[in-house]
C-alpha positions as CSV (number, residue, x, y, z in Angstrom):
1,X,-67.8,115.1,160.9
2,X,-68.2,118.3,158.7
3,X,-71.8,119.5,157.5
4,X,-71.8,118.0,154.6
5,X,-71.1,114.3,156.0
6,X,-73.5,115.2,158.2
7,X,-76.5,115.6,155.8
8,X,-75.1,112.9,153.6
9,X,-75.8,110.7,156.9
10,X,-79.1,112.1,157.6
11,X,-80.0,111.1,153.7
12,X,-78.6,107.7,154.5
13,X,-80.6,107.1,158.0
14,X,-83.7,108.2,156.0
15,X,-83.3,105.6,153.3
16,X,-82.9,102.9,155.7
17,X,-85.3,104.0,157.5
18,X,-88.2,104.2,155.1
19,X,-86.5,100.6,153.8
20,X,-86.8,99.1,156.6
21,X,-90.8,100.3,157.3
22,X,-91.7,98.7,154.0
23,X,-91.8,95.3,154.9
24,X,-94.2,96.4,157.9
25,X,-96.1,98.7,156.4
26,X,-97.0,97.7,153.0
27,X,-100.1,95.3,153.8
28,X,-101.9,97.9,156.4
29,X,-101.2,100.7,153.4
30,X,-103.0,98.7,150.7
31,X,-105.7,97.7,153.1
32,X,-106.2,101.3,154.0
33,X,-106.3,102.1,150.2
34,X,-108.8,99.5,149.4
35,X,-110.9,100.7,152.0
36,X,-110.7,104.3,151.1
37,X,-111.2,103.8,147.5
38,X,-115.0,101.7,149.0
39,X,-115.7,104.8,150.9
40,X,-115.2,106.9,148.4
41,X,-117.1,104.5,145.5
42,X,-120.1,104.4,148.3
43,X,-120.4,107.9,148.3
44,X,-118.6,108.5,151.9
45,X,-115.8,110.9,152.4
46,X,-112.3,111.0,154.1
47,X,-111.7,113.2,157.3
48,X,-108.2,113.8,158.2
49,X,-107.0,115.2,161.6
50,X,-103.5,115.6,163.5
51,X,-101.2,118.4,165.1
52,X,-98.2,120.2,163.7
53,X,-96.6,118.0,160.9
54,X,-99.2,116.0,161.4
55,X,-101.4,118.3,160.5
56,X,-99.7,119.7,157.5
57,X,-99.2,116.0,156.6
58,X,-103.4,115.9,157.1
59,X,-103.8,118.7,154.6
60,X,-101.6,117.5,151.9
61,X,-103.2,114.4,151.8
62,X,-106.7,115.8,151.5
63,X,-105.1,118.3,148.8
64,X,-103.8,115.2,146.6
65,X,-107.5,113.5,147.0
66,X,-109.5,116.7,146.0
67,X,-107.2,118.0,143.2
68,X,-104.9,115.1,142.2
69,X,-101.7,113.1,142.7
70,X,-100.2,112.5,139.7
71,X,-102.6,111.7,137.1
72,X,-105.7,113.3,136.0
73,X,-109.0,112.1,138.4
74,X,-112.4,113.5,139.2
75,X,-111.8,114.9,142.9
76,X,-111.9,112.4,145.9
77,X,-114.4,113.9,148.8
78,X,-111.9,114.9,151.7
79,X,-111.8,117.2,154.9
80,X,-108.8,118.4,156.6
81,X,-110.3,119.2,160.2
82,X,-107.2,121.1,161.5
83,X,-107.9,123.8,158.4
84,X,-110.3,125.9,159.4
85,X,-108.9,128.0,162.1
86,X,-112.2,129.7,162.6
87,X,-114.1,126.6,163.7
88,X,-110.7,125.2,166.0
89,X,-110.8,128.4,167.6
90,X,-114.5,128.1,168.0
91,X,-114.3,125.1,169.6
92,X,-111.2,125.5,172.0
93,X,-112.7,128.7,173.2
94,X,-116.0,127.4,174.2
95,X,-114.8,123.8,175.2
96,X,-111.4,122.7,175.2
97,X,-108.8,122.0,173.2
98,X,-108.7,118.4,173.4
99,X,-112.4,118.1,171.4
100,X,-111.3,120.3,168.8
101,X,-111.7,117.8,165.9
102,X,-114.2,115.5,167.9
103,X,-116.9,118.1,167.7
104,X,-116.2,118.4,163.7
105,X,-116.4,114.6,163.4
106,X,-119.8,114.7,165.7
107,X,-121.3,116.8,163.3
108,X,-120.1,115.6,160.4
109,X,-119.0,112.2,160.3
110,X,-121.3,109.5,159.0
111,X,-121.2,105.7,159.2
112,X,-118.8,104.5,156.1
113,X,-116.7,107.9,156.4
114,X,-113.2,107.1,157.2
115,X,-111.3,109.4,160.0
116,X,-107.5,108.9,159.0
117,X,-106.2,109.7,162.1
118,X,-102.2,111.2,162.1
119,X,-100.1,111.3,165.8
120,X,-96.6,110.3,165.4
121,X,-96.3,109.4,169.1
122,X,-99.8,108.0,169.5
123,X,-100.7,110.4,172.6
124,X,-102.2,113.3,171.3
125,X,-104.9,114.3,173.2
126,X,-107.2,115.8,170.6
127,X,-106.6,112.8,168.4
128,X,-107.5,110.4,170.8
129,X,-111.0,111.8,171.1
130,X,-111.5,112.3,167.4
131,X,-111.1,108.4,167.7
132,X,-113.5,107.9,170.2
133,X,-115.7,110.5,168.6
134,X,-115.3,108.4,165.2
135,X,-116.0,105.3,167.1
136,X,-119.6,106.7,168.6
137,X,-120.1,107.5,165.1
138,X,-119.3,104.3,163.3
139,X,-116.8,106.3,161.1
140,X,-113.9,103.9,160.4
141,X,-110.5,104.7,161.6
142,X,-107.1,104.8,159.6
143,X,-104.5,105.8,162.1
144,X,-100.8,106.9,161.6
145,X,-98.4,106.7,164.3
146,X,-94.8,105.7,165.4
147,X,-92.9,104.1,168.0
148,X,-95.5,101.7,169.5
149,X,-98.3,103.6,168.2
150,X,-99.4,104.5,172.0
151,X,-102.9,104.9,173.3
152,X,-103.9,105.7,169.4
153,X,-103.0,102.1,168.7
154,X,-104.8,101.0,172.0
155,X,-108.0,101.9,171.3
156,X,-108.1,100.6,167.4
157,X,-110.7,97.7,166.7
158,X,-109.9,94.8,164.7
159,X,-111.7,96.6,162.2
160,X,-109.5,99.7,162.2
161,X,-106.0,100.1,160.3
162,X,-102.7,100.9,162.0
163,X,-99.8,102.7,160.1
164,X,-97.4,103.0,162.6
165,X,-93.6,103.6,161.8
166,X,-91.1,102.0,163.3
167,X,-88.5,103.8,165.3
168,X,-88.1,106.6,167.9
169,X,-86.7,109.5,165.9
170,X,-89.3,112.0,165.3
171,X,-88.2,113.0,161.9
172,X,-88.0,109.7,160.9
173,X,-91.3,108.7,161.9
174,X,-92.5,111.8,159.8
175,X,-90.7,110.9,156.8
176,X,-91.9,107.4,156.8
177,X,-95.7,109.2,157.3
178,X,-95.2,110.9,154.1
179,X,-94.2,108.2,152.1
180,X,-97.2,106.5,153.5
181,X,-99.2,108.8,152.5
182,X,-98.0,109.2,148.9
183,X,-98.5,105.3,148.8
184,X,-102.0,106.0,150.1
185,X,-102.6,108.4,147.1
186,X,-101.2,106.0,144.3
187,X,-102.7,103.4,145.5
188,X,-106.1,105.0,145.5
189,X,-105.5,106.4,141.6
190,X,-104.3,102.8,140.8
191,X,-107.7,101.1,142.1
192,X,-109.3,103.5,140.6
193,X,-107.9,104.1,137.4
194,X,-106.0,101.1,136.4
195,X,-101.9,101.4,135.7
């Protein structure tokens, strides 16, 4: 297989593989967008959270709710936790890394705030005690994972919402996060603003 098959395979596997999520995932992403859209109409706010891609995927989202997705909106009130480097480094320094985005939620998460919680294998430490730090708050919980969404999905309520991505690869689950994600954001614009 040359490099150019390759890719064109990689294209393929990506196809299928975000086909294949939509079946699964389509009900838990329009729950999730009904709910955010209440929190936002009640005055609450979105607080996003995750490591690595995750993280970036955490920021882009929050970007697309305060500016826009693709149609004109008044901004959407969101927090990427894993932003400010100042108060992470805070944080890690005088406590651990693991409670780096359950101190921010502590302090700043109220009850009808939603934590949208992103780990694509469902272990990440510091995501599994934003959870429980969300929890203690009564902040609801969105959470994004893959495989079999691991101790992330474990410690959901009935009340919470699991997007988790079918598969093992990686960058599959990532892709499929994105997409997600995007849904998320015209989902939110078209219960807010009509078609």
């Amino acid at each position: 297989m040359n490099l150019a098959e390759r890719i064109y395979y990689t294209f393929q596997e990506s196809a299928q593989a975000k086909l294949s999520a939509a079946d699964i995932l389509a009900e838990p992403i329009a729950r999730a967008s009904e709910r955010l859209v209440n929190c936002f109409m009640n005055e609450g706010k979105l607080l996003a959270c995750g490591n690595g891609a995750s993280a970036a995927d955490a920021q882009h989202l929050v970007s697309e709710l305060i500016n826009r997705f693709e149609r004109e909106r008044p901004g959407l009130a969101a927090l990427a936790l894993n932003a400010d480097s100042t108060t992470l480094t805070s944080i890690a320094d005088d406590s651990d890394f693991s409670m780096v985005y359950a101190r921010q939620i502590s302090a700043l998460g109220q009850p009808g705030d939603i934590l949208l919680a992103i780990s694509a294998n469902g272990g990440s430490r510091n995501v599994i005690e934003a959870v429980r730090a969300a929890q203690e708050r009564e902040v609801a919980i969105v959470a994004l994972s893959g495989q079999d969404g691991g101790e992330l999905a474990e410690m959901l309520t009935e009340h919470d919402i699991l997007i988790c991505a079918p598969g093992d690869s990686m960058a599959r689950i990532q892709e499929i996060h994105q997409l997600a994600l995007h849904c998320l954001c015209d989902s939110v614009d078209y219960l807010l603003l009509g078609a």
